[in-house]
N, C-alpha and C positions, 0 to 999 in steps of 0.2 A: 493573655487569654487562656484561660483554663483548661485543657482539654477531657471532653469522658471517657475513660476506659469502655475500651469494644469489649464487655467480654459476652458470653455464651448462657443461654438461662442454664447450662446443666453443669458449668462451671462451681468448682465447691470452693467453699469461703477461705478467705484464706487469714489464718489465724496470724496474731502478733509476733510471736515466735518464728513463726516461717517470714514474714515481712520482714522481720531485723533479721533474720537468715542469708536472704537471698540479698537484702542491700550490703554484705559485706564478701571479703575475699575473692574480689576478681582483679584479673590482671586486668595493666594497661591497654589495650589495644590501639590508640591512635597512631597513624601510620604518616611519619615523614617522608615515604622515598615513594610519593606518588607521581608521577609523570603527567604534564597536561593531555585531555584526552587528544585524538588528532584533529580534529577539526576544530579546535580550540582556536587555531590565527583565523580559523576562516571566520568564525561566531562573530569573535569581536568584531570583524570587517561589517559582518551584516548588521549588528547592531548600532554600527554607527553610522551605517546607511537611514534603517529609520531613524536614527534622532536627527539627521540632516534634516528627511523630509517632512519631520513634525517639528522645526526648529522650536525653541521655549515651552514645550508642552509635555506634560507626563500621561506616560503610557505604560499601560498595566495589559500584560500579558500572559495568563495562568498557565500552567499546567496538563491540567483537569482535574478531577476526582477519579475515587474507585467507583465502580457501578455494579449493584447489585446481582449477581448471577439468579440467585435464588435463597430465599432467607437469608442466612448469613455467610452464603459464600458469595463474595465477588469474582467479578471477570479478572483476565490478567491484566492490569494496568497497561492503557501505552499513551503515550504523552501526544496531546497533541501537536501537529507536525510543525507549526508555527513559532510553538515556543520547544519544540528541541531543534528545529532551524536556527534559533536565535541562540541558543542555550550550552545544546550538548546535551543537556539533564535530562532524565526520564522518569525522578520521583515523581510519584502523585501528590496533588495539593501542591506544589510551589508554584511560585510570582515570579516573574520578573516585570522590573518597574526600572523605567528609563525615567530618568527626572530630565525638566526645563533646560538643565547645564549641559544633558545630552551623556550623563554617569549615570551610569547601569548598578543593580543592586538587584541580587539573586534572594529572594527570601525563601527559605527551605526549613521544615519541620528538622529541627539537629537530634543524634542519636538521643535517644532515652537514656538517664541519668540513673547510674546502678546505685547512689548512695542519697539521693534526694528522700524527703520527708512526706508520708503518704502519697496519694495515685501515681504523681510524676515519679517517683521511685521505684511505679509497680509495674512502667507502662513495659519491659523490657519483656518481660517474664507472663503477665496477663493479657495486655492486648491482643487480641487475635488478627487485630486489622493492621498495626502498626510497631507489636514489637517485634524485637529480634528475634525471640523464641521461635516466635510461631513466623514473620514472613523472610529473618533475614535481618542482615546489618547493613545501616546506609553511611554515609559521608556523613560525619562532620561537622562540622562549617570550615574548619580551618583545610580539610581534606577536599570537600566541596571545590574551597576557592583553587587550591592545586590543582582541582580535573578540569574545572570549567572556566579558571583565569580571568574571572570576573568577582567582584566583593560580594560577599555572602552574611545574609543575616538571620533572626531566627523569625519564624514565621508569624508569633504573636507579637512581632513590633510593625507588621503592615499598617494598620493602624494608625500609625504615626507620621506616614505619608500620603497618607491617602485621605485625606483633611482639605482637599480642593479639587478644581476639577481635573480629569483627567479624561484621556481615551482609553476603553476599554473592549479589550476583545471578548465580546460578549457570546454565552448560550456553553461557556467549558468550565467555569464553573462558577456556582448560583452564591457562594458565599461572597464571591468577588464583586460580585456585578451588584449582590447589596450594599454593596458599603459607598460606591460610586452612580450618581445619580445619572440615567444614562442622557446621552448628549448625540445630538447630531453629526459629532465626528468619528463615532463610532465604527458607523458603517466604512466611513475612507478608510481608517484602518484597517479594519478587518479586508478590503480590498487591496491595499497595497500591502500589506501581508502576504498575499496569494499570487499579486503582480510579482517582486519582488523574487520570488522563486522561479519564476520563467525562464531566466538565464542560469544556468547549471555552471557552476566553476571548477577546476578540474579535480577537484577532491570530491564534489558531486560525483563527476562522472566516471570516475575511479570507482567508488559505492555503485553506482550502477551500474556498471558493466560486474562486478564479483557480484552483485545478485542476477544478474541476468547469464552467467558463468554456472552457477549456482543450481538454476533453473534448468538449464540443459540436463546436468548431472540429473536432476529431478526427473525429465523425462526420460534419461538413458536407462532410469532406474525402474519407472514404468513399462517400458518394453519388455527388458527383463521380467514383470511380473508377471505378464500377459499372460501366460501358459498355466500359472495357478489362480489367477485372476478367473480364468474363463470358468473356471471350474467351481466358482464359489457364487452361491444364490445372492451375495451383494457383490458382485464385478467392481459395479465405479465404487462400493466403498472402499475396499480394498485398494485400490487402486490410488485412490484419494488419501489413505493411509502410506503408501509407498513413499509418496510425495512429500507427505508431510513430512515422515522422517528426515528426507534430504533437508527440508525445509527448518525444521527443529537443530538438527546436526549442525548447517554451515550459516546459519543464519536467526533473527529473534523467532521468527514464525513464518508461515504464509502472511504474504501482504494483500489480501483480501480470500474469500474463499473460496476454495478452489471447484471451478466447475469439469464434472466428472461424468460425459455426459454420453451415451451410447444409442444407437439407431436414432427412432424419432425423438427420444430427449433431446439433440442435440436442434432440436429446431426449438427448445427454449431458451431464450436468449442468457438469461440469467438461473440455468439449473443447478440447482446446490443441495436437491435432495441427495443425490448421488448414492441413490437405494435399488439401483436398477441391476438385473443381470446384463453378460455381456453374451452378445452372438457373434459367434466367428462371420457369418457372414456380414454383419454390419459394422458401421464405422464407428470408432471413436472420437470423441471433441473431448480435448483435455485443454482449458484454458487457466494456468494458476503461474505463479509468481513467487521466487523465496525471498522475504524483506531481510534485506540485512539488522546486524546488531544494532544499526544507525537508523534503523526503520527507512530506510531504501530499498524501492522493490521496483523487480521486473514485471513485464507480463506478458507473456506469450503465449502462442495456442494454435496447436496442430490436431487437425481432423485426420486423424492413423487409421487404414486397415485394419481391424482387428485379426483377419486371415494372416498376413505379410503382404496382401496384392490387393490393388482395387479391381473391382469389377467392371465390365465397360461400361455399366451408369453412372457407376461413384463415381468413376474417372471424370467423365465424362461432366459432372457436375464439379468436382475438384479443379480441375483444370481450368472451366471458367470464373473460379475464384482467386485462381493464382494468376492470371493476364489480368485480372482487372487491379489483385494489388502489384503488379509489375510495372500497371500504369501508372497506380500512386506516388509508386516508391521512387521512378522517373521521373515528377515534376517537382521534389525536393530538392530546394534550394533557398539562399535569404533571398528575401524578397519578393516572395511569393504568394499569393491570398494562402493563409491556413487550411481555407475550404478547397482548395484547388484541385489536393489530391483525394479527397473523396469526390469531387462532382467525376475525378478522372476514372476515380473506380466502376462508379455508378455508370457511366457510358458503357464501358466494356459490360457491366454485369446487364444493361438494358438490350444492347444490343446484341446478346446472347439470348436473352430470353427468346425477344424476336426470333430471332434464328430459328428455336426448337420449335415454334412456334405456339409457345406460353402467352407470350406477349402480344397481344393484335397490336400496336400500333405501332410504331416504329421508334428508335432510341430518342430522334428530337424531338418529337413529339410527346413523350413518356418521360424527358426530361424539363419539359415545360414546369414553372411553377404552378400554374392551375389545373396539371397533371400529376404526375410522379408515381403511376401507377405499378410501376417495376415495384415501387417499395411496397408492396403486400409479399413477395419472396425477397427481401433484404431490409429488413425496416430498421436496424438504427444504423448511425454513423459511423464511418470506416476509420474514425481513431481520435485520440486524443492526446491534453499533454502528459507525462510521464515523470516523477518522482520520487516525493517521500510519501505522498500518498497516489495509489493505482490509477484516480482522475484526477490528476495536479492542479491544484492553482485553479478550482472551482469558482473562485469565488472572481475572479478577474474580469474587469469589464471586458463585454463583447470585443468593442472598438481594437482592445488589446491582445485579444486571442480567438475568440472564432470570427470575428471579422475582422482580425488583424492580419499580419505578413509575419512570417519565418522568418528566427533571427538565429543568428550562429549561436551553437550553445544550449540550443533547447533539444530537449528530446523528447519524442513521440514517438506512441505507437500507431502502424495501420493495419489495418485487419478487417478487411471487406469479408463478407460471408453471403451465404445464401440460406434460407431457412424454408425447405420445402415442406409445408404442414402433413400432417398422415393424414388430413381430412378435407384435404383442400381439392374441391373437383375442380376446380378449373383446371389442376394437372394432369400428365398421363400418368395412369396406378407406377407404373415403376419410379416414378420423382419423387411419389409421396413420401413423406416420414425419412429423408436425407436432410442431415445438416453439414454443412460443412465454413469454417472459418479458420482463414490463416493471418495472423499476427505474429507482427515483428516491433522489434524496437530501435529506433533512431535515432542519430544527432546531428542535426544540424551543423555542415562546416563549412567551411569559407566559401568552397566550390561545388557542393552538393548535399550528401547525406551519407554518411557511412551505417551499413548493416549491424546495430552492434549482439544481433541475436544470430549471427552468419554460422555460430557452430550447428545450429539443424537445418537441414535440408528443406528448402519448400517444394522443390519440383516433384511431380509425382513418382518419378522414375529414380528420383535420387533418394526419399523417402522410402520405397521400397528397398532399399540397397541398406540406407543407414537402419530400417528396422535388424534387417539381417543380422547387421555389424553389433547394433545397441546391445539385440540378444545373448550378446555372448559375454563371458564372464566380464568381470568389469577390471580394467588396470587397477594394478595396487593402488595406486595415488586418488581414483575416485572411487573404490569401494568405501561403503561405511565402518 
């Protein structure tokens, strides 16, 4: 299959002269002393997990493609999480395809050819989307197979396999899903796909804990900024920039985007303008995550003083959101409904309301299902599951995850919140336009749940203290 040169309309021609130019005089570069990547033993294990559970059947599992940013700049590629679960690889455009016998075969675009005969000879030098010049040198095939410890072929022999039917993980990319007529087992696929990553193995949870490691650094690093943060008419973007750095530095990127969220913004659940100034008297909600190189990410998120001190209201509204995830984070253990520790949050946050007297009717009441009236101040769900992507394992039947039971091994976050609207009268004026939300990240183990975001402080008292501490210059080991 032929491929077209990407090039650019303002691109100048390029004459025959320069063509036999540029296909001659380069060195070798193909590299023998590549090392398999590290999770190379784990890949193949999962790979041969689904051909177990699709015994005789081919399955085809892309990549993705690039995606347009704007004209002809695309986004940074990142593979989807499925097939660098199964893979390791993070080129855009590659397959992998598990054949009937349950043998794996990587099919991957191989580097551009310096001495080939028209386009394929030019792709090095002119493509903009795909040669080396312009994005970078990739693997191989023969390099490929040393990273990723699976057989590797070139992407125009797909084709060749794909001549019956197969499962296909459909909607990542459209050139794939033509070529295979789509079938009814599509969807199980793409379910036990997402099932499949529930249980974290300990080279998962290794990747998670150094992006959630990561992340701390992140906010140590925004404390620190706070003082010229304040002073700049975009606060949270700034601020949002800090982050990223750490995030850029020790890791591929943020693993989703980071919400940067100051007084009443923090009562939008998902704010990502993060164009706001910051007021020393009001609080900050900083909820972001650094993915590692493996695309493993944290998520955390502490609602900070921007002062160094809460005030007796912030407090006041903080505190009832760290009892109510004290009570989540308590009923962790296997074998427990998933739901259990939000309905546990949700009591505590219900029967607080009450208290201040927000809430007219009382927690069991308010927790009725033809009630649930608490939730106009905490409307969505106090966590989820947690891995290579920020809401894990979407796509997994209920039965198996929000109406299933905790099993050793998984990790989640919980992070109850309260969102008091700036224009919500049924409050007293001083609640209005407070957000606050605390999440943490967990694993599931034999006999409970270990903290694995335990380097930040959630109590309010100890928060104040560690802002103190964060403030000050940073150890050599986690300065940038």
């Amino acid at each position: 299959m032929t491929q077209k040169l990407n090039t650019g309309s303002h691109d100048l021609p390029v004459s025959e002269a320069l063509a036999a130019f540029m296909n001659t005089g380069w060195a070798d570069t193909h590299r023998d002393d590549l090392a398999p990547l590290p999770q190379a033993a784990y890949t193949a294990k999962r790979r041969a997990a689904l051909a177990a559970r699709f015994p005789g059947e081919r399955l085809v599992v892309p990549s993705g493609t690039l995606k347009v940013r704007s004209n002809d700049s695309d986004y940074r590629f990142r593979a989807h999480s499925a097939f660098a679960y199964l893979t390791g690889d993070q080129e855009p455009d590659d397959v992998l395809v598990v054949e009937p016998s349950g043998e794996a075969t990587l099919f991957l675009r191989p580097r551009s050819p310096r001495s080939a005969p028209g386009e394929a000879g030019q792709e090095f030098y002119r493509d903009r989307r795909y040669g080396e010049f312009w994005v970078g040198r990739r693997p191989d095939l023969a390099e490929a197979e040393a990273l990723h410890q699976i057989a590797c072929a070139p992407i125009d022999r797909l084709d060749d396999v794909l001549g019956g039917p197969a499962r296909v993980l459909r909607g990542v990319d459209a050139s794939v899903d033509a070529r295979v007529s789509p079938g009814d087992g599509d969807e199980e696929l793409e379910t036990f796909l997402s099932e499949m990553r529930l249980i974290k193995d300990e080279w998962e949870v290794a990747e998670l804990q150094f992006s959630i490691d990561a992340t701390v650094r992140g906010f140590e690093d925004v404390v620190r900024a706070l003082p010229a943060a304040l002073g700049h008419r975009r606060g949270e973007r700034y601020l949002e920039g800090v982050f990223g750095l750490r995030a850029r530095l020790e890791g591929n990127a943020v693993g989703y985007d980071s919400i940067v969220a100051s007084g009443a913004n923090a009562c939008v659940l998902h704010w990502i303008r993060n164009d706001g100034r910051l007021d020393a008297n009001e609080l900050l909600l900083l909820d972001a995550g650094v993915e590692t190189d493996h695309l493993y990410t944290a998520d955390i998120t502490r609602t900070l003083p921007l002062s160094g001190r809460f005030s007796p209201v912030q407090r006041q509204v903080y505190e009832l959101v760290y009892e109510a995830q004290e009570a989540a984070i308590a009923t962790l253990r296997p074998g427990v409904s998933f739901r259990d520790f939000h309905r546990a949050a949700m009591r505590v946050i219900a029967e607080g309301l009450h208290d201040w007297g927000v809430l007219k009717i009382g927690a069991d009441e308010a927790m009725e299902p033809g009630s649930g009236l608490y939730r106009r101040y905490t409307l969505c769900s106090s966590g989820h599951m947690l891995g290579m992507d920020v809401h894990d394992c979407a796509r997994a039947r209920s039965e198996v995850y929000l109406d299933g039971v905790l099993e050793e091994g998984q990790v989640l976050t919980v992070e109850p919140g309260l969102y008091l609207q700036p224009d919500d009268l049924t409050l007293p004026p001083e609640l209005r336009g407070i957000g606050v939300r605390i999440e943490d990240d967990l694993i599931i183990t034999s006999d409970g749940a270990r903290l694995m975001s335990a380097g930040l402080p959630r109590h309010p008292d100890e928060v104040e203290r560690w802002m103190d501490l964060a403030a000050q210059p940073p150890r050599a080991n986690d300065a940038f």
